[in-house]
C-alpha positions as CSV (number, residue, x, y, z in Angstrom):
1,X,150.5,321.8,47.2
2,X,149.0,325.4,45.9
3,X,145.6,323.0,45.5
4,X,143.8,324.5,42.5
5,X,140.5,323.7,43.1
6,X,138.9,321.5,40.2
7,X,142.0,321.4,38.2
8,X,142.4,318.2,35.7
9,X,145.4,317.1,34.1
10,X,145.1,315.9,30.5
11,X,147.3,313.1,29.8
12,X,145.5,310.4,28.1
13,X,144.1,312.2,25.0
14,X,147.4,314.4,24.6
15,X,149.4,311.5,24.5
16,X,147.1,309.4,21.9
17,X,146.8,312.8,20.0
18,X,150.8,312.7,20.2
19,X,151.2,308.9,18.9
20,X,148.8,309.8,16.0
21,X,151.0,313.5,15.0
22,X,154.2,311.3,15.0
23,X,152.5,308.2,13.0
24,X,151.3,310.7,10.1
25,X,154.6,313.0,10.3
26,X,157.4,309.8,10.0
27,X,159.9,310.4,7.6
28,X,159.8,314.5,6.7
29,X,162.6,315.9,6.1
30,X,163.9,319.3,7.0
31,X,167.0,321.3,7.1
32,X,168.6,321.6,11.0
33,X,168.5,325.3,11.8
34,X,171.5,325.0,13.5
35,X,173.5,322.0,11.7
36,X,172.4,323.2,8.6
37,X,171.7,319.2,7.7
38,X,169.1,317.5,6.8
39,X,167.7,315.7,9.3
40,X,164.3,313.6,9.5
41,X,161.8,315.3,11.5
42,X,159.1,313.6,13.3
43,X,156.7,316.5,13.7
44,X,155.7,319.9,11.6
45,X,157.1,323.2,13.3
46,X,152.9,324.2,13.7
47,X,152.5,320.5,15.5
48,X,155.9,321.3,17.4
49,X,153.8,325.0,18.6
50,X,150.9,322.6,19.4
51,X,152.3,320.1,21.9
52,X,154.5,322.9,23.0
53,X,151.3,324.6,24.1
54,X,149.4,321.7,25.3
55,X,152.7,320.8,27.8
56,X,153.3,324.3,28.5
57,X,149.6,324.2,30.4
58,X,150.8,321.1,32.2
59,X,153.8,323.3,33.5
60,X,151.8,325.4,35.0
61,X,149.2,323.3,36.0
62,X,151.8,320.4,37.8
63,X,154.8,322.5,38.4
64,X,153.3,326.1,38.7
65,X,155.1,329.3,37.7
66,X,156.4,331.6,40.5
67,X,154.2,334.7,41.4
68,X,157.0,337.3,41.1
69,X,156.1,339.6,38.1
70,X,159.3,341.6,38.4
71,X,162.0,338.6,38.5
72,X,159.6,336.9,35.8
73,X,159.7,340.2,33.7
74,X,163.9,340.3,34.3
75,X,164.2,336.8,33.1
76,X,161.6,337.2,30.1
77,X,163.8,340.8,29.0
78,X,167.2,338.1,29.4
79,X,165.4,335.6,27.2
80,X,164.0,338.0,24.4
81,X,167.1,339.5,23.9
82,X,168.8,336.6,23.4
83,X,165.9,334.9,21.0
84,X,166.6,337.4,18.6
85,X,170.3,336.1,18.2
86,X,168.3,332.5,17.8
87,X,169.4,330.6,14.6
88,X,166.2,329.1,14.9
89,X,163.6,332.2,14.5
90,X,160.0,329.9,12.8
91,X,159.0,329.7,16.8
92,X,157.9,331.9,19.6
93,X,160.0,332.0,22.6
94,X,158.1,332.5,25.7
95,X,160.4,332.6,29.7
96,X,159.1,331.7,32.7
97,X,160.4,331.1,36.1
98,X,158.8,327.7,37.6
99,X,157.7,327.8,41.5
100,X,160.4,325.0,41.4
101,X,162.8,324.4,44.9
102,X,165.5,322.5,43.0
103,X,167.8,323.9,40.8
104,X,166.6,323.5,36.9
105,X,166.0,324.8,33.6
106,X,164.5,323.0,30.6
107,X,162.4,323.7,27.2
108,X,159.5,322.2,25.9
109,X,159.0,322.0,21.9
110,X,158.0,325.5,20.4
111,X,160.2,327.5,22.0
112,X,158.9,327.6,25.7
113,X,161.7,328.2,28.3
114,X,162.2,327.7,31.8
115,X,163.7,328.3,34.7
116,X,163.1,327.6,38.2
117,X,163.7,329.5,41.8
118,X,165.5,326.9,42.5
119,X,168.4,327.7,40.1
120,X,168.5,331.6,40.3
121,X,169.4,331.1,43.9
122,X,173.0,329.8,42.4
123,X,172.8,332.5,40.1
124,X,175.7,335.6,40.6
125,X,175.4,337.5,37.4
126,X,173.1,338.3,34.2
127,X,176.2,336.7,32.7
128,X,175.7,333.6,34.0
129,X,171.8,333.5,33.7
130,X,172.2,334.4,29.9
131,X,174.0,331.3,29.5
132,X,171.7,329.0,30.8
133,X,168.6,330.7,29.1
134,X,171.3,331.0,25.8
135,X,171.6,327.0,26.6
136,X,168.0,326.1,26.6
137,X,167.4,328.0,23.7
138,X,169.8,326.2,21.7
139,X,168.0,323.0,22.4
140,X,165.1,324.6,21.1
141,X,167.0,326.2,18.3
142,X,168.5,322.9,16.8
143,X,165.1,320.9,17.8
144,X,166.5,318.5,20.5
145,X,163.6,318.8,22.0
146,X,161.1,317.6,19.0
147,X,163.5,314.6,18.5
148,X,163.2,313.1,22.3
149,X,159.4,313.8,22.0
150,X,159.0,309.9,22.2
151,X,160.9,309.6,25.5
152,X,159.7,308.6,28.5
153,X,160.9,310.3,31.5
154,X,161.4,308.8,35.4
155,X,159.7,310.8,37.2
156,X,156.3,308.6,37.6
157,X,155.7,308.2,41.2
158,X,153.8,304.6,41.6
159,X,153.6,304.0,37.8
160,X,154.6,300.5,38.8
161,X,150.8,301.0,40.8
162,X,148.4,302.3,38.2
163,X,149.9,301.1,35.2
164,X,147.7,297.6,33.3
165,X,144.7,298.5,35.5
166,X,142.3,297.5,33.1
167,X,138.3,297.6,32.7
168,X,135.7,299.9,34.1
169,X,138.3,300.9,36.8
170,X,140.8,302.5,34.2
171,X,138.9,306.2,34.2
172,X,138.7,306.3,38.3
173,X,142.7,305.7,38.4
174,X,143.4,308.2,35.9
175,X,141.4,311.0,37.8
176,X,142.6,310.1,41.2
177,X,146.5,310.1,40.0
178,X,146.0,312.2,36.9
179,X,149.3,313.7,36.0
180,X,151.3,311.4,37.2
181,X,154.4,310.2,34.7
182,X,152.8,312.8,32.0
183,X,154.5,314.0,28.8
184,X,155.9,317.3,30.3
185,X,157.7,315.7,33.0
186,X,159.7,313.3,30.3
187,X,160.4,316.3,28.7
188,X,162.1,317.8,32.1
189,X,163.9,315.2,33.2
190,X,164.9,313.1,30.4
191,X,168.8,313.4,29.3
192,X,169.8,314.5,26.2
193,X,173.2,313.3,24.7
194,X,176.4,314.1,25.2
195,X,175.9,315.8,21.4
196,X,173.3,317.5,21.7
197,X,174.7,319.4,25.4
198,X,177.4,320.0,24.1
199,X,176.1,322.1,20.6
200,X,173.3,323.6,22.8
201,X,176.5,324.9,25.1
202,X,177.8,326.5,22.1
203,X,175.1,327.8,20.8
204,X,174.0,329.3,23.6
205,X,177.4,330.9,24.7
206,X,176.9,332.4,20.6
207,X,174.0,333.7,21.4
208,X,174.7,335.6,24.4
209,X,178.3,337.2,23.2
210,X,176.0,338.6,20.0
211,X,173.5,339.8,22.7
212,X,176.5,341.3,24.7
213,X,176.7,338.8,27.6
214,X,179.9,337.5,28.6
215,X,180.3,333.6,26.9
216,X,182.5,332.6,29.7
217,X,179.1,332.8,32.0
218,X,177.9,329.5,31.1
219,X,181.4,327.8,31.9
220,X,181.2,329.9,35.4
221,X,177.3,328.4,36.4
222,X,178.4,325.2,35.2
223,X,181.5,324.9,37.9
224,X,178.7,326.1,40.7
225,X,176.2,323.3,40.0
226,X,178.9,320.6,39.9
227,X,180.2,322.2,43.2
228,X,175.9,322.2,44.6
229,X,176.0,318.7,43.5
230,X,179.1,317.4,45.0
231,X,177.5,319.5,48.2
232,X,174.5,317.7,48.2
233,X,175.3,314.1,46.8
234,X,175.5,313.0,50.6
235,X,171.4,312.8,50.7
236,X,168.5,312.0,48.5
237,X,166.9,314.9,46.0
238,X,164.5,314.9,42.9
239,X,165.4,314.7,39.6
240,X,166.7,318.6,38.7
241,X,169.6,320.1,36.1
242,X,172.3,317.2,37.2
243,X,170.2,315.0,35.6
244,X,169.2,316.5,32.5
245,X,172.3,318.7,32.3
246,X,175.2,317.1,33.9
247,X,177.8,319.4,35.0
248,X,181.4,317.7,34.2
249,X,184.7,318.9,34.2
250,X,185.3,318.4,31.2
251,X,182.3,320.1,30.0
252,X,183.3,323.4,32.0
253,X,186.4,322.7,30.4
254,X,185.2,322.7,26.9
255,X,182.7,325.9,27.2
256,X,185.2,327.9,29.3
257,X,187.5,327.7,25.9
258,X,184.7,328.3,23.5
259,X,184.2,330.9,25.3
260,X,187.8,332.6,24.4
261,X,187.4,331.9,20.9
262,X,183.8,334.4,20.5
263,X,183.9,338.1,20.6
264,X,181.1,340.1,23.1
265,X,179.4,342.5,21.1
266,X,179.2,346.1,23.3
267,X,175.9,346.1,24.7
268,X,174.7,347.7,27.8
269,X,173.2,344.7,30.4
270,X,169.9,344.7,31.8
271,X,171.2,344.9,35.4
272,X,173.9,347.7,35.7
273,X,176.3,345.4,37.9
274,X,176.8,342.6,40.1
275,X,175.0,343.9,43.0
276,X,172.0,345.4,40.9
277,X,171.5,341.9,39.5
278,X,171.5,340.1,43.1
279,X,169.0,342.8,44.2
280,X,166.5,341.3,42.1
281,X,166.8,337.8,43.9
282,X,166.3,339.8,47.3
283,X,164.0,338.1,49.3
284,X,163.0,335.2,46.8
285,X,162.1,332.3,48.7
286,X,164.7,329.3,48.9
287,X,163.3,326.1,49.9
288,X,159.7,325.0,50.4
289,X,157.6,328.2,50.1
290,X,155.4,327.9,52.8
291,X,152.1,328.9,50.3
292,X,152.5,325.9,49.0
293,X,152.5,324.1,52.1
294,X,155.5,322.6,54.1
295,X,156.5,319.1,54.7
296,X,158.2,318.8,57.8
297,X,159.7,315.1,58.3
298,X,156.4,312.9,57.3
299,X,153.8,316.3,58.1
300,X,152.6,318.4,56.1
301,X,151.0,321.6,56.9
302,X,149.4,324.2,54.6
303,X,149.0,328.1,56.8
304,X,146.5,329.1,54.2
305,X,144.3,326.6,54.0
306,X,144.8,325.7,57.8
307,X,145.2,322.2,57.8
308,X,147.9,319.5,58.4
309,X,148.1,315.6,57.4
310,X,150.2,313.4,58.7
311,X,151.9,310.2,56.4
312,X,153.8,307.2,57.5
313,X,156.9,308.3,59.1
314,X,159.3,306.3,56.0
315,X,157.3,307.2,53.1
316,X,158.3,310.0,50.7
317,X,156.3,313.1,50.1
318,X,155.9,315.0,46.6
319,X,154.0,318.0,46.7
320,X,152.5,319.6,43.4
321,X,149.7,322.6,42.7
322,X,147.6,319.7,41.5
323,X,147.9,316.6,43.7
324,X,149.9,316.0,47.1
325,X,151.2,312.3,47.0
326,X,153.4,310.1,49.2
327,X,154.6,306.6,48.8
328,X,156.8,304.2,49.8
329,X,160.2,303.8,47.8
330,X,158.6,300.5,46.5
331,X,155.7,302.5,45.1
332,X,153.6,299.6,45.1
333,X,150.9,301.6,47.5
334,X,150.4,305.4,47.5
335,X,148.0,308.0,49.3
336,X,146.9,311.0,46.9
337,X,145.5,314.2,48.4
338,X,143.8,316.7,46.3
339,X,140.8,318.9,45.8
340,X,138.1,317.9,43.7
341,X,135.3,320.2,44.4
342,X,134.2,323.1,45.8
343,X,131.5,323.4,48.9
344,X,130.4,322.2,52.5
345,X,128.8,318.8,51.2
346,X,131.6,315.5,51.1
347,X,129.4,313.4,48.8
348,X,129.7,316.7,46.1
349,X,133.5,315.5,45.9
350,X,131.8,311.8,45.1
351,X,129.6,312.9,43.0
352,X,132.5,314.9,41.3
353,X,134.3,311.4,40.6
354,X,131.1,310.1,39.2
355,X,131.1,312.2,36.5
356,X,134.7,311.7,35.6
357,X,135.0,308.4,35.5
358,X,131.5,307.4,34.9
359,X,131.0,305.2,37.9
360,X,128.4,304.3,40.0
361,X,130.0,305.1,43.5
362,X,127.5,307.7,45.8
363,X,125.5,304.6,46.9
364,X,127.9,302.3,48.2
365,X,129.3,305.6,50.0
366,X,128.5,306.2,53.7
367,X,128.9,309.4,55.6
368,X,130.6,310.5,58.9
369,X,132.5,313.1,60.7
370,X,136.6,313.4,60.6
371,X,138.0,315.2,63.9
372,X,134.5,317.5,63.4
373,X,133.8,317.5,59.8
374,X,132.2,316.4,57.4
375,X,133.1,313.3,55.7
376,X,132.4,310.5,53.0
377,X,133.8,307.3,52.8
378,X,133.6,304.5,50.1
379,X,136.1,301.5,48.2
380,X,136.8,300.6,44.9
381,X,138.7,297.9,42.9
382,X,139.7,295.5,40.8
383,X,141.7,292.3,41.1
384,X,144.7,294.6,40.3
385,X,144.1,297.4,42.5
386,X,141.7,298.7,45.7
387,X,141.0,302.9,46.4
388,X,140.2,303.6,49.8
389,X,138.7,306.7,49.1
390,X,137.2,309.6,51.8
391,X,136.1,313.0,51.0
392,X,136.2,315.9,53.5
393,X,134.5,318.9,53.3
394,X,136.4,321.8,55.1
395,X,136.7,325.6,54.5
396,X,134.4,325.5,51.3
397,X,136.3,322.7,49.4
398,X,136.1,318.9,49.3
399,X,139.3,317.3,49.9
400,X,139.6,313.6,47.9
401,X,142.3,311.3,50.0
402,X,142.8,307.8,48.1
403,X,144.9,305.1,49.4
404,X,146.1,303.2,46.2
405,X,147.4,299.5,47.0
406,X,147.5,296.4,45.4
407,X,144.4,294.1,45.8
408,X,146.2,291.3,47.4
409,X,148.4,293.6,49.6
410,X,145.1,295.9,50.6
411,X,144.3,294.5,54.0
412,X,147.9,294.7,55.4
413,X,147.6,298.4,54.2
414,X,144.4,299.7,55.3
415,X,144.7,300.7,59.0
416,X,147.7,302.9,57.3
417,X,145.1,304.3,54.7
418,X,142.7,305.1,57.6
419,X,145.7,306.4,59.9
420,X,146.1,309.3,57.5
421,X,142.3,310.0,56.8
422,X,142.2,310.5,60.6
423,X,145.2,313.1,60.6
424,X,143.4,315.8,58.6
425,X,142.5,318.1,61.1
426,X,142.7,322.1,61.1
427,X,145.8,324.0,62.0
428,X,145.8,325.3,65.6
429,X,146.9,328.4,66.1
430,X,151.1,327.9,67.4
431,X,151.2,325.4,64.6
432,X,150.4,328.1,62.2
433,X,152.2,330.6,63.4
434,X,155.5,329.0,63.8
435,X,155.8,327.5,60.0
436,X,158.9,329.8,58.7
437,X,160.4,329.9,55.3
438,X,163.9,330.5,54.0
439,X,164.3,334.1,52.2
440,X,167.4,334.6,50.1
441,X,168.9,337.8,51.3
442,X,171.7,340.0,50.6
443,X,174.6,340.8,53.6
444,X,177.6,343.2,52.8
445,X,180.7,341.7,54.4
446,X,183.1,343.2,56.0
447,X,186.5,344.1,55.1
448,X,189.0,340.7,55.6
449,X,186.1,339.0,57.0
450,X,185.7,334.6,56.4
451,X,182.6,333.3,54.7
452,X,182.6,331.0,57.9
453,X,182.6,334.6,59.9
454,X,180.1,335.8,57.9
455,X,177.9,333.3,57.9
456,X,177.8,333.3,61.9
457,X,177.2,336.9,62.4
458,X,174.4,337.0,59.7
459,X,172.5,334.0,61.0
460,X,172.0,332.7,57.8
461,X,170.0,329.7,57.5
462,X,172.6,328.3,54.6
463,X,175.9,327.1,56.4
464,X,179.0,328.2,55.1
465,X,179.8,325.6,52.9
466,X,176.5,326.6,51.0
467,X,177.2,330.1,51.0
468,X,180.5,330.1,49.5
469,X,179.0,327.7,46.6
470,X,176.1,329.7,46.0
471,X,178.2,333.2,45.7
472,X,180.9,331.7,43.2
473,X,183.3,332.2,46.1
474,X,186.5,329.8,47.8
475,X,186.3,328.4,51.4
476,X,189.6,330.6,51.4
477,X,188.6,333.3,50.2
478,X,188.9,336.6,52.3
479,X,186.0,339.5,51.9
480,X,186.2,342.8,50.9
481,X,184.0,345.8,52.7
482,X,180.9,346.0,51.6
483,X,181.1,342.7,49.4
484,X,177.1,341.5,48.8
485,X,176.7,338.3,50.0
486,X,173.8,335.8,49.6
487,X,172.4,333.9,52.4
488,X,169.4,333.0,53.6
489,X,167.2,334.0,56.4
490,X,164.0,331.5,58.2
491,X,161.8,333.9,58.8
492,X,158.2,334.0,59.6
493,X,155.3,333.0,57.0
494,X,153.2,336.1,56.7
495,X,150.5,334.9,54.2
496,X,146.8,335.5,54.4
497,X,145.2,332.7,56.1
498,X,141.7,331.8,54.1
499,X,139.5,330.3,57.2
């Protein structure tokens, strides 16, 4: 959780505002910029730009976008380039790289792009990162992503919670969980059709041998994730670029011979080589980046803001820049932690929800002390649902913890609710200073050496099953001198701490 002090997630308004474009919009008709058929389109390409802008915010807002002007700047050159091979050239196209640990890549209507940390770890050449950029543009390009605006996506931790809470309790809800099952996260995770991946693989591959990029990269990245998948299928994850962009044999099978049938233009890449392209990953971080905050187990610890909370040891942890949430798998009861104001004085942070939902709240309220600080304490409800809600005031920011249950399950719940209120407490000093993070770095092998050998003497975090995956390489496959590798290194957090 980066914990952007006073942010607010709009999802109410943009989604009636959505429901209205698409009533007023039914049944235009429009040519397909990459079909070339007419199709019936649901929104204009200026209300495509709009909601396009309004989820990009969300983006940043929920998701974030990665602080690394110079890999931002390498994907955003990879991107332009190939925009102006686009079929499709009525929108903007905008690149980003999303603060993201799984591996993804997606586009929102009007031409925003994205791709996340998460999936340039897997990345081995400019080739094969033009062909997933080339990919999401094509969705853009033949407006996929306008006709699934109406989807609704799965990633909604404790919808089944929040959702038919009705009355004066509707506006409190939606500001303690705002953000939660919101437009832009349909619009990640949603599938499209087997049609539509397969004519955004193609156009993208088109794309990037007009800009000068090898086609066959696409067909290449595609083999890696179904390999990361396979290597990961054994435990749980989040919804990433499986989902949304299943790799299958026979779809590396189909783009690997597109590929033969296109001819590269001769263009000079961004990155001279192999190796100059992996020396832009150097040192990105892999993994939970510790200035968000690490969860370790059911923990989680933030080193700049100096605090830790503890959860109930068998209930899941998301963490966003907005909100940090864990639930059970059932979702029927949730605790949400976020900041909500700024300042030393808890009943600010009530006084914050009182304006945003309209509620009487500060004098049913009492005050007290947390493990030394400053505290407020209250509940709210209906006959649906009951908030335990504290505020804590700590470093110059009021922290908002609700415990979200249903009414007639509340009272088996709320010694849990309070157990976690009780766990904020500051960081001591050994618990900050041992939170490491993994570093993707770049080892030259030695001449006939193993990826199992190399693995060892490097110390890399990733053991050698992951490395050969995520360098495109054969368990069998012997090294040659000097051959860059990536691994990854835990090494010590060295942010600034804010206390």
């Amino acid at each position: 959780m980066m914990l952007r002090p006073l942010a607010r997630v709009r999802t109410r308004a943009t989604d009636i505002a959505l429901l209205t474009l698409l009533s007023i919009t039914a049944g235009a008709c429009s040519i397909n910029p990459v079909s070339k058929m007419p199709e019936v389109t649901l929104l204009t390409v200026e209300q495509e730009k709009k909601i396009g802008e309004e989820e990009a915010k969300k983006v940043e807002q929920q998701m974030g976008l990665l602080d690394n002007e110079a890999l931002t700047g390498y994907v955003n050159g990879v991107g332009q380039r190939l925009a102006k091979e686009s079929p499709r050239q009525d929108v903007p196209y905008q690149f980003h790289v999303v603060d993201m640990t799984e591996p993804n890549a997606f586009a929102l209507p009007g031409g925003y792009v994205y791709v996340t940390r998460g999936l340039l770890a897997l990345v081995n050449t400019e080739d094969e990162l033009a062909g997933v950029v080339g990919h999401e543009i094509g969705h853009v390009a033949a407006r996929h992503t306008v006709q699934r605006v109406s989807r609704q996506g799965p990633f909604a931790l404790i919808t089944n919670l929040v959702s038919g809470v009705t009355g004066f309790f509707v506006p409190i809800v939606g500001d303690i969980v705002g953000g939660v099952g919101n437009f832009a996260q349909s619009l990640v995770f949603s599938p499209y059709s087997r049609s539509q991946e397969s004519q955004a693989d193609e156009v993208g591959q088109e794309m990037a041998a007009k800009a000068g990029w090898n086609p066959a990269g696409l067909a290449i990245f595609l083999d890696t994730l179904g390999r990361e998948e396979a290597l990961l299928s054994d435990g749980p994850r989040k919804p990433s670029f499986f989902d949304s962009h299943p790799a299958t044999p026979d779809r590396v099978k189909h783009t690997t011979k597109h590929a033969k049938e296109l001819t590269q233009a001769s263009r000079e890449p961004i990155a001279a080589n192999r190796d100059a392209f992996l020396a832009r990953l150097d040192g990105l971080v892999v993994g939970q980046r510790a200035a968000n905050g690490i969860i370790q187990g059911s923990t989680y610890r933030h080193p700049d803001l100096n605090f830790v909370i503890q959860f109930p040891a068998s209930w899941n942890v998301d963490n966003t820049p907005v909100q940090l949430a864990s639930a059970p798998k059932d979702g029927d009861k949730a605790v949400v932690l976020r900041t909500v104001a700024q300042g030393n004085d808890p009943l600010d942070g009530v006084r914050a929800l009182e304006k945003a939902s309209k509620a009487s709240l500060i004098s049913k309220t009492q005050t007290m002390t947390i493990n030394g600080l400053q505290a407020a304490k209250t509940q709210v409800g209906d006959s649906r649902v009951t908030v335990d809600l504290t505020w804590i005031a700590y470093g110059g920011m009021i922290y908002q913890i609700a415990g979200l249950a249903e009414t007639k399950n509340f009272d088996a719940v709320r010694l849990v609710f309070q157990s976690v209120v009780q766990s904020f407490r500051p960081l001591s000093a050994d618990e900050r200073n041992s939170i490491r993070e993994k570093r993707l770095r770049l080892v030259k092998a030695h001449a006939g050496e193993t990826v199992e050998a190399l693995t060892t003497r490097s110390g890399s975090a990733w053991k050698a099953g992951q490395v050969t995956v995520a360098n495109g390489l054969q368990p069998t496959d012997v090294l040659q001198e000097g051959q860059l590798i990536k691994i990854t290194i835990e090494e010590p957090y060295a942010g600034t701490q804010v206390r």
